[in-house]
VOPAGU-2260 file (C-alpha; in pm, 1 decimal, decimal comma):
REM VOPAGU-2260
SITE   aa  ch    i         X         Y         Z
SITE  UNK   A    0    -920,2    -482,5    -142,7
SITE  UNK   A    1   -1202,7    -189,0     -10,5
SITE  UNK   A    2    -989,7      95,7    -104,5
SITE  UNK   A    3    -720,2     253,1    -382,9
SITE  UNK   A    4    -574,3     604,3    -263,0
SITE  UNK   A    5    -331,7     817,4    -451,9
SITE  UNK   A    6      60,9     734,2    -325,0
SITE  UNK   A    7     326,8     965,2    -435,0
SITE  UNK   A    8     595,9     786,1    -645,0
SITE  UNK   A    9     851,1     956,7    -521,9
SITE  UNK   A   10     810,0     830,4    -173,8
SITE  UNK   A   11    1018,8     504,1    -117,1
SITE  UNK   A   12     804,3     409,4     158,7
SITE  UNK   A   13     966,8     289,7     511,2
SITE  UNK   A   14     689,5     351,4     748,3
SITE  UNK   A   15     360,2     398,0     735,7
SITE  UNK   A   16     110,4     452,8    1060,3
SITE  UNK   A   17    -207,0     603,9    1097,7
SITE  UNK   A   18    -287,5     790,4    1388,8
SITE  UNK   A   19    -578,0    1054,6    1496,4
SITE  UNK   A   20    -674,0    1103,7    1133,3
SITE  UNK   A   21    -330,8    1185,4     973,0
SITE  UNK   A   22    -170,2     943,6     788,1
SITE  UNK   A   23     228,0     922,5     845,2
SITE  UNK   A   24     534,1     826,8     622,2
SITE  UNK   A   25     865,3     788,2     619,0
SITE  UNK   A   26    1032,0     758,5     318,6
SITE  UNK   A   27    1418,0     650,3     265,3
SITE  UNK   A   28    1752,3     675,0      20,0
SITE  UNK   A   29    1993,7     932,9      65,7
SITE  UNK   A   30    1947,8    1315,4     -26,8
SITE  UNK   A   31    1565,1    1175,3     -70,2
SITE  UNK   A   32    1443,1    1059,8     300,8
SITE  UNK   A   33    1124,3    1301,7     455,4
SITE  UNK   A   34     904,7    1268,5     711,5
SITE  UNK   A   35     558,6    1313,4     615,6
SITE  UNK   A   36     213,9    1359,3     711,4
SITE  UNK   A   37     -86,5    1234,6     457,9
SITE  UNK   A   38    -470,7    1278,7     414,6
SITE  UNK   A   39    -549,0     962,8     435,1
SITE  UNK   A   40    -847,7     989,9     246,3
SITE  UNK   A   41    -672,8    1136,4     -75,6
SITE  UNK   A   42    -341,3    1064,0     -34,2
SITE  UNK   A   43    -235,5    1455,9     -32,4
SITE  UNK   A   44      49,8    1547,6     141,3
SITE  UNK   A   45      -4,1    1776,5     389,6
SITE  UNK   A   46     327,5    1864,0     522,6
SITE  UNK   A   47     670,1    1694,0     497,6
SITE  UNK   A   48    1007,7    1755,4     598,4
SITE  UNK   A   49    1327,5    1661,6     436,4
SITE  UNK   A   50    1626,3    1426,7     645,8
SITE  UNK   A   51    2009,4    1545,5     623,2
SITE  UNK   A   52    2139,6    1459,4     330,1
SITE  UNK   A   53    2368,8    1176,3     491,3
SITE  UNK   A   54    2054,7    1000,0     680,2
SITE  UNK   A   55    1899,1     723,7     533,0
SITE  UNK   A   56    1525,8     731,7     662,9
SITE  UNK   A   57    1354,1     395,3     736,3
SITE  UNK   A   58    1083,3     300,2    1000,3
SITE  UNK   A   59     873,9     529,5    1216,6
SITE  UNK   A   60     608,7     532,0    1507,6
SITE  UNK   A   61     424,4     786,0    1719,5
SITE  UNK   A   62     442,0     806,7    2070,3
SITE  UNK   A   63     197,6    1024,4    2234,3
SITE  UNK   A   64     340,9    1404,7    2079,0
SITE  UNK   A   65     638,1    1278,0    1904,1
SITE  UNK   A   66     766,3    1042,7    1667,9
SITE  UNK   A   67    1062,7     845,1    1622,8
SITE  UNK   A   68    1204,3     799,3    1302,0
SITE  UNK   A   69    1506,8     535,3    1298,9
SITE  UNK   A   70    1774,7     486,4     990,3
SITE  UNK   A   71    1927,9     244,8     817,9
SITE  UNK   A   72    2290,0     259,8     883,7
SITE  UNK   A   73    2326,4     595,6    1030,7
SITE  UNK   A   74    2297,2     424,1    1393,9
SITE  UNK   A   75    2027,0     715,2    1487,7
SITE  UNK   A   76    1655,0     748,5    1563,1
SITE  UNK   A   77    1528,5    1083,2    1518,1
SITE  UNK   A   78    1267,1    1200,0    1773,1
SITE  UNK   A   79    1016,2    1427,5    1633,4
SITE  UNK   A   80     758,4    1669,4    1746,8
SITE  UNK   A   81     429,8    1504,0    1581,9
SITE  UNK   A   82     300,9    1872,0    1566,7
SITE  UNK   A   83     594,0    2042,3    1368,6
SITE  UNK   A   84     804,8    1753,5    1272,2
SITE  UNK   A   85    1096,9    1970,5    1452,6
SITE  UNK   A   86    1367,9    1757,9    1578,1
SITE  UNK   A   87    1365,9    1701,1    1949,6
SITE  UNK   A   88    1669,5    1509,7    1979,1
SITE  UNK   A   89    1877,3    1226,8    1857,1
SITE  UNK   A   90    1958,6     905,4    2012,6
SITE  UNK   A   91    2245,0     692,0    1863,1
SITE  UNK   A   92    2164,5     276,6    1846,5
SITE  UNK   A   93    2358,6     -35,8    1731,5
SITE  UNK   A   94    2290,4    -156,9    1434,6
SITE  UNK   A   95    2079,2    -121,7    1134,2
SITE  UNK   A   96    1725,1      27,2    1172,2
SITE  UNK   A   97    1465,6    -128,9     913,2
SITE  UNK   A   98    1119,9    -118,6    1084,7
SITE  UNK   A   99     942,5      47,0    1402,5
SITE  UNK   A  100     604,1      20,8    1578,0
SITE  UNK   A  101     545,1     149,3    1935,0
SITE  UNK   A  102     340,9    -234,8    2082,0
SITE  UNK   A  103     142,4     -58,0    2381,6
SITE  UNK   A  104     504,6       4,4    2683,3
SITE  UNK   A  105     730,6     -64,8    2415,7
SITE  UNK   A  106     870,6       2,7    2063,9
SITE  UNK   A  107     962,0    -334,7    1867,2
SITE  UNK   A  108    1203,6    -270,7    1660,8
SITE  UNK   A  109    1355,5    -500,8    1321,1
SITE  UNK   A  110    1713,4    -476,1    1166,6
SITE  UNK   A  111    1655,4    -684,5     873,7
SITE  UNK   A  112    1720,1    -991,8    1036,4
SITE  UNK   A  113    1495,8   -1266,2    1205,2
SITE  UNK   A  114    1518,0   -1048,4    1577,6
SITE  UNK   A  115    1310,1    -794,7    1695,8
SITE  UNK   A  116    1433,5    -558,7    1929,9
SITE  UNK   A  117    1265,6    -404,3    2221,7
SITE  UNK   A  118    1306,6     -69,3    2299,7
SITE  UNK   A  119    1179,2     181,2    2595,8
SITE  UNK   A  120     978,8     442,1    2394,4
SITE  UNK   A  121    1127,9     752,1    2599,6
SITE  UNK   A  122    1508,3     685,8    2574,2
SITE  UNK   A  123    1478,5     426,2    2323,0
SITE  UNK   A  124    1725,5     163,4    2538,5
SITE  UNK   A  125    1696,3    -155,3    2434,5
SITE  UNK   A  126    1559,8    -388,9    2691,7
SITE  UNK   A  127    1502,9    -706,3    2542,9
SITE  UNK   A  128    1448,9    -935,5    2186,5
SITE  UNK   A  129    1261,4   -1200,4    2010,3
SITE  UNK   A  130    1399,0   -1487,2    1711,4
SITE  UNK   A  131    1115,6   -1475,6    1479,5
SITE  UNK   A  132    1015,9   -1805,8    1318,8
SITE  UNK   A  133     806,7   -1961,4    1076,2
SITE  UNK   A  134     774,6   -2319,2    1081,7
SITE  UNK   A  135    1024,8   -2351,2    1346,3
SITE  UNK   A  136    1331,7   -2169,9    1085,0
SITE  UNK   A  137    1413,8   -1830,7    1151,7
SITE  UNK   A  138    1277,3   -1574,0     936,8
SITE  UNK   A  139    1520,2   -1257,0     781,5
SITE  UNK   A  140    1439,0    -958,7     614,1
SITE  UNK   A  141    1171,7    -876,2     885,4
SITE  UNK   A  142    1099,8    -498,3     763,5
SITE  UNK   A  143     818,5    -237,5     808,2
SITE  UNK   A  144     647,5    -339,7    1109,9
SITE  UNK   A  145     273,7    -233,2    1248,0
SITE  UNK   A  146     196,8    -334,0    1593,9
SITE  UNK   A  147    -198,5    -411,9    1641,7
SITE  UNK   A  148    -350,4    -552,4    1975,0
SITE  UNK   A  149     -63,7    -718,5    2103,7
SITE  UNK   A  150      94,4    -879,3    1785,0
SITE  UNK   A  151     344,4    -769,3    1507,1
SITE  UNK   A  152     288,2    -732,7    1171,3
SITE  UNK   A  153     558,4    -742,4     941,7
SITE  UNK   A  154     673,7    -692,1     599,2
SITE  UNK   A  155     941,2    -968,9     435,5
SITE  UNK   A  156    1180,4    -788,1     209,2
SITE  UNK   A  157    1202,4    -906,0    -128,5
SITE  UNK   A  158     867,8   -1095,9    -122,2
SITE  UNK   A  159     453,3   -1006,7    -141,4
SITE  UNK   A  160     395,7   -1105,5     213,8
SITE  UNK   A  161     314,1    -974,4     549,7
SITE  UNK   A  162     333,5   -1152,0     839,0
SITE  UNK   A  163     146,2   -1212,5    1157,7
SITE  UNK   A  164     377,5   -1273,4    1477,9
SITE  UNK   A  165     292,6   -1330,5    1869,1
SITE  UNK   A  166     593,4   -1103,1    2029,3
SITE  UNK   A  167     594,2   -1317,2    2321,5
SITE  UNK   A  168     779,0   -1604,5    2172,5
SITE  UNK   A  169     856,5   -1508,0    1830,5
SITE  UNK   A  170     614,8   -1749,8    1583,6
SITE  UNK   A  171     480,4   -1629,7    1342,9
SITE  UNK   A  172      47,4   -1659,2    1298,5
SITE  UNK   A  173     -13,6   -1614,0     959,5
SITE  UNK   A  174     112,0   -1499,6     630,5
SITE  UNK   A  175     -82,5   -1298,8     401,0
SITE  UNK   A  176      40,2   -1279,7      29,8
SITE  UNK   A  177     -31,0    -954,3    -147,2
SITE  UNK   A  178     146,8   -1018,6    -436,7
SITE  UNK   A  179    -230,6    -919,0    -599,2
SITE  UNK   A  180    -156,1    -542,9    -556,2
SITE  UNK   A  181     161,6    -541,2    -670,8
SITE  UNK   A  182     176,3    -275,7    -980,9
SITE  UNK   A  183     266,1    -407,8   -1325,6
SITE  UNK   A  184     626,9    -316,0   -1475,3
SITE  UNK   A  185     976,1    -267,8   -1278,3
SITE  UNK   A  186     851,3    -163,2    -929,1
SITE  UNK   A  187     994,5    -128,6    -630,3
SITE  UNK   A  188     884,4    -381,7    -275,1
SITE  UNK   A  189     563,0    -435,3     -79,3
SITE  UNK   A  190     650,5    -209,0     217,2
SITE  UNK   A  191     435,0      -5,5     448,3
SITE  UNK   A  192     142,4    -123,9     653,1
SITE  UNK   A  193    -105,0     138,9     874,1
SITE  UNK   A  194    -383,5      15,3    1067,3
SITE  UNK   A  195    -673,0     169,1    1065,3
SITE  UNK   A  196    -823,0     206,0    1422,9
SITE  UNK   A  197   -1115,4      94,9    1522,0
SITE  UNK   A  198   -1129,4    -178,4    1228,1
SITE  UNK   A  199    -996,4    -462,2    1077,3
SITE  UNK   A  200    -860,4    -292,7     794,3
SITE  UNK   A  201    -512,6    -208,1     706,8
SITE  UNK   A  202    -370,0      77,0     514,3
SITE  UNK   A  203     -71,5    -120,0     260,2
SITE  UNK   A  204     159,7      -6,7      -7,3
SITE  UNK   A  205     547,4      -9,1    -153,4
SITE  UNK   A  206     846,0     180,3    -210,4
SITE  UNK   A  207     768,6     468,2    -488,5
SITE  UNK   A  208     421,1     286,1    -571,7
SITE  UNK   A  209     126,1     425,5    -755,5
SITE  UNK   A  210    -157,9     355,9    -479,8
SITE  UNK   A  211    -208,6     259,5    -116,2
SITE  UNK   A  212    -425,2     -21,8     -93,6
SITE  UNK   A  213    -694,8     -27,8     214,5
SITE  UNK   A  214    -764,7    -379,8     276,9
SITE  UNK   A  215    -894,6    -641,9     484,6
SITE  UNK   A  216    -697,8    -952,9     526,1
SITE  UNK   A  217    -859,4   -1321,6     585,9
């Protein structure tokens, strides 16, 4: 751990990237989801905007000057101006929408089960999938996602880990447990991983938590 950083705990974190110096989230629960934009640095939040009360807010990823934001059971991903956070337009999806990371021509996307979903990042059609695995089982509750360099990170639900998988067939790497940063007391899951360019290091922290962790995993 390099780093602690002030987290809002009101924000029940559902995606977390970091790109040109600003620090996004999107946070979830109905009549409570926003789309934000952090200092990185202090945590500060420099500008948010509030979901429809119906929409459930979950992952979210940049794509040159916009971002999508997906939702849980809505069936709709949100496409934002990165500028203004204005809505562009909406496009409707099957499914649940948990995670999002935009992995180079392609989002990936995860539903809370063991696939993840490719998606084109302009019309957001789906055009393919991967079974994740560990061990050769399938592994659920894939959540937040971060794509670095080619491979997917990923948040399990209900546990301290993050996982490590190669998109091309599904297996997954590694698995880091973080279950050292988890606050003390009744708190809320591990979710939300940034990566900070240029490094090795990763930008970490959970629904409603205390801090954001900047940290280097082994």
């Amino acid at each position: 751990m390099l780093q602690k950083i002030p987290h809002d705990t009101t924000a029940f974190t559902q995606g977390l990237e970091l790109v040109d110096g600003v620090l996004y989230e999107g946070t979830g629960l109905e009549g409570e989801s926003t789309m934000r934009a952090l200092d990185p640095a202090t945590g500060e939040v420099r500008q948010k905007v509030d979901l429809p009360q119906e929409l459930f807010g979950e992952g979210i990823t940049v794509v040159d000057d916009t971002i999508w934001q997906i939702t849980w059971r809505n069936g709709v991903a949100i496409e934002r101006d990165r500028k203004t956070f204005d809505e562009v337009r909406r496009v409707s999806y099957d499914g649940e929408g948990w995670g999002l990371c935009r992995d180079q021509s392609r989002l990936v996307m995860s539903d809370g089960s063991a696939k993840l979903t490719f998606r084109d990042p302009k019309s957001f059609a789906e055009t393919g999938s991967v079974q994740v695995t560990r061990d050769g089982t399938p592994l659920t509750q894939l959540n937040e996602l971060e794509c670095v360099g080619g491979e997917v990170w990923a948040n399990v639900w209900k546990t301290d880990e993050i996982v490590r998988i190669d998109p091309a067939d599904g297996k997954v790497t590694n698995t880091y447990d973080l279950s050292s940063l988890k606050p003390q007391g009744d708190v809320d899951v591990l979710n939300g991983i940034a990566h900070v360019p240029g490094t090795d290091e990763f930008l970490v922290t959970g629904k409603n938590w205390p801090t954001i962790f900047r940290v280097r995993f082994h």
